[in-house]
C-alpha positions as CSV (number, residue, x, y, z in Angstrom):
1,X,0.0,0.0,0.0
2,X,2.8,2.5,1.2
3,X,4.8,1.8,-2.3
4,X,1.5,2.2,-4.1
5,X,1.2,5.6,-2.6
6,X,4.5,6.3,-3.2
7,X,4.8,5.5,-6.7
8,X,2.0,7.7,-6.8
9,X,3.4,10.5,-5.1
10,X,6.7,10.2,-7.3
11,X,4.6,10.3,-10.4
12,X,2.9,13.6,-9.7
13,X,5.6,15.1,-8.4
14,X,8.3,13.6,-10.9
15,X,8.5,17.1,-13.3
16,X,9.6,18.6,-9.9
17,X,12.7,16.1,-8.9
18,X,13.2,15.4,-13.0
19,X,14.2,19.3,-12.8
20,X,16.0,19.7,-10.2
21,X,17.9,16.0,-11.0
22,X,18.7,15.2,-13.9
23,X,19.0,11.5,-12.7
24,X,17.4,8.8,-15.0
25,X,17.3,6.3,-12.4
26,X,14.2,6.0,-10.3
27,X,14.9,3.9,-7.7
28,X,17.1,7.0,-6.9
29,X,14.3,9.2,-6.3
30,X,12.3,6.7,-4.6
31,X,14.5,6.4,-1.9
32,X,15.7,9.6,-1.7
33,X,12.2,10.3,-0.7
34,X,10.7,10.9,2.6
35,X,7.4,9.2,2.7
36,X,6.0,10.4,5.7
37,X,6.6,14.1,4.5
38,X,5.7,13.8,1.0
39,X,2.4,12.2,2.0
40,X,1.7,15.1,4.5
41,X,2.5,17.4,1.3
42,X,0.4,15.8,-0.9
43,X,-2.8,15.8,1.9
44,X,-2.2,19.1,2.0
45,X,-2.1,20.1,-1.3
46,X,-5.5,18.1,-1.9
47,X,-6.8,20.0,0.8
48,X,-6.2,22.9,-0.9
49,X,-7.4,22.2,-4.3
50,X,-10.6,20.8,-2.5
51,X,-11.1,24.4,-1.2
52,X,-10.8,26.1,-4.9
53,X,-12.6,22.6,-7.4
54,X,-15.8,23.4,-8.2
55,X,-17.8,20.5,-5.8
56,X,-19.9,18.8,-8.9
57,X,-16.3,18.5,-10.8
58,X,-15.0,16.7,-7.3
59,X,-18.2,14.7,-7.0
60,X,-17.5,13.4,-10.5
61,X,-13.9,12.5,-10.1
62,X,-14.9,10.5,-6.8
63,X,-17.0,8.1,-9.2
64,X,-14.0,7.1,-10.8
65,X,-11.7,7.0,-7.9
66,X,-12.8,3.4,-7.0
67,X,-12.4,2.4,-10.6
68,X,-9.1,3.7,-10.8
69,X,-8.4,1.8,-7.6
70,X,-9.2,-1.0,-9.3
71,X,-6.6,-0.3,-12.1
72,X,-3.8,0.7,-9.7
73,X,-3.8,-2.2,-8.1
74,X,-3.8,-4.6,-11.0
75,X,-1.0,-2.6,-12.8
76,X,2.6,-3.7,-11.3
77,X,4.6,-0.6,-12.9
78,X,4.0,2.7,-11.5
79,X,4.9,4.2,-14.8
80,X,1.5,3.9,-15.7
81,X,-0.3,5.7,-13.0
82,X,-0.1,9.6,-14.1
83,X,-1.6,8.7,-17.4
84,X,-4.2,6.7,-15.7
85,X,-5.6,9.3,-14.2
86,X,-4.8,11.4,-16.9
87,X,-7.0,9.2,-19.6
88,X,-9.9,9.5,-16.4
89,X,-9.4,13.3,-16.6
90,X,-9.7,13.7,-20.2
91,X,-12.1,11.5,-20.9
92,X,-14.4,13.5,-18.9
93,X,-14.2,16.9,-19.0
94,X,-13.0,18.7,-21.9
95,X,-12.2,21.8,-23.0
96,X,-9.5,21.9,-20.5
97,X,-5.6,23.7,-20.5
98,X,-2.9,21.0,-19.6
99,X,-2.4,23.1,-16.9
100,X,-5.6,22.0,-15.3
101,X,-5.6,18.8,-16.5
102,X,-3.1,18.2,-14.1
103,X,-4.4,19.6,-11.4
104,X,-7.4,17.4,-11.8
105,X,-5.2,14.8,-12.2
106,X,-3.4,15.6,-9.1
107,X,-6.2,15.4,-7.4
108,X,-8.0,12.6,-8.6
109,X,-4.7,10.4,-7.8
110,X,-4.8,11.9,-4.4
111,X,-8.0,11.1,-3.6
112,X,-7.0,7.2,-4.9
113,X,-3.8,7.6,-2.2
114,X,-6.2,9.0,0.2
115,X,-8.3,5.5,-0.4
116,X,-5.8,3.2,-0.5
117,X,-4.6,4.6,2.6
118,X,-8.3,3.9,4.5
119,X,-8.5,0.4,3.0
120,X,-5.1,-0.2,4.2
121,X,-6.2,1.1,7.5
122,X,-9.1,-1.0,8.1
123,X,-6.8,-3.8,6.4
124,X,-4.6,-4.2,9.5
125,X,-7.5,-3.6,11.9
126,X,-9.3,-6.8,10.5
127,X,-5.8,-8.7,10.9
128,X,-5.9,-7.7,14.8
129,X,-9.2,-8.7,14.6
130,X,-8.5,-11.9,12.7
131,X,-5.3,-12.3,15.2
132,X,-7.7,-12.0,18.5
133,X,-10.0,-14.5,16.8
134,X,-7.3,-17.0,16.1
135,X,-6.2,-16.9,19.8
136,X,-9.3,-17.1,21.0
137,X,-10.2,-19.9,19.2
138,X,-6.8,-21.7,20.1
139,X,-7.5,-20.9,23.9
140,X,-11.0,-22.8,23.2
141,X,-10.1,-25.8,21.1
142,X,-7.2,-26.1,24.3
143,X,-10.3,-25.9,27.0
144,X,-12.1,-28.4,24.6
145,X,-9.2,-30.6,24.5
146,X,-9.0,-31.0,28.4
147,X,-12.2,-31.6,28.9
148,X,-12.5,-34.1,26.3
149,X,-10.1,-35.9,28.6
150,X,-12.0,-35.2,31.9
151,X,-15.3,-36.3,30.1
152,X,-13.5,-39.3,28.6
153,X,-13.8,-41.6,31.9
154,X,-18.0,-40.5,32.4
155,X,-20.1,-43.8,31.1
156,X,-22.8,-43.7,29.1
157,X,-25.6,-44.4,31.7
158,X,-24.6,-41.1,33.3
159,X,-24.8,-39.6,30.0
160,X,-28.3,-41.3,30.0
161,X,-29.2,-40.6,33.3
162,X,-29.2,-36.7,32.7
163,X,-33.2,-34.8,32.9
């Protein structure tokens, strides 16, 4: 999830390091960066933008956001991901400079990171959950198991015997 968000994160912001490095070499970049900042950047920014986009526009690119999920997750090369959201953008609104293209952009992949980042969330609280229920059940199956041997010995007339 955190890579996914990353990848992300380096995609919209790639024009930025690309300019200021003239590395060709991603990996570079990828651990170069500090997740837990850029990720606080990026929440910000969307925050912002949320402020100033138009609230039908945002209500439109939340219906895709799930969709593009989808897509993120089934695509192993974050390459891919700025023209996902890109083709989303384009696809429906028109009439639009590149310059707010990727803004929309921006914030559409945002607002997938922001997602991801819930999913993941409840994620680990259902493997606590799934944890507790594992223990518990061991802790039961171990109180079944002893008195399966304490009940071993009873005969079946007491058995019968019980009203």
């Amino acid at each position: 999830m955190k890579k996914a968000l990353l990848l992300i994160t380096i995609l919209l912001c790639g024009n930025l390091f690309a300019s200021n490095n003239n590395i060709n070499d991603k990996s570079i970049l990828i651990q170069e960066l500090n997740l837990a900042k850029v990720t606080q950047d990026v929440d910000a920014k969307a925050k912002s933008l949320r402020r100033l986009i138009n609230k039908k526009v945002q209500r439109t690119l939340f219906s895709f956001t799930e969709d593009l999920i989808v897509e993120l997750v089934h695509t192993s090369s974050g390459v891919y991901y700025e023209n996902m959201g890109k083709e989303v953008v384009t696809k429906n609104f028109e009439k639009l400079t590149p310059e707010q293209i990727d803004v929309l952009n921006f914030f559409l992949l945002a607002e997938a990171a922001s997602e991801l980042d819930r999913k993941n969330s409840l994620a680990e609280e259902d493997s606590l959950r799934l944890e507790l229920y594992r223990d518990r059940r061991d802790k039961l199956y171990s109180t079944l198991a002893n008195l399966m041997d304490k009940i071993s010995g009873i005969s079946d007339s007491v058995i019968e015997n019980i009203k």
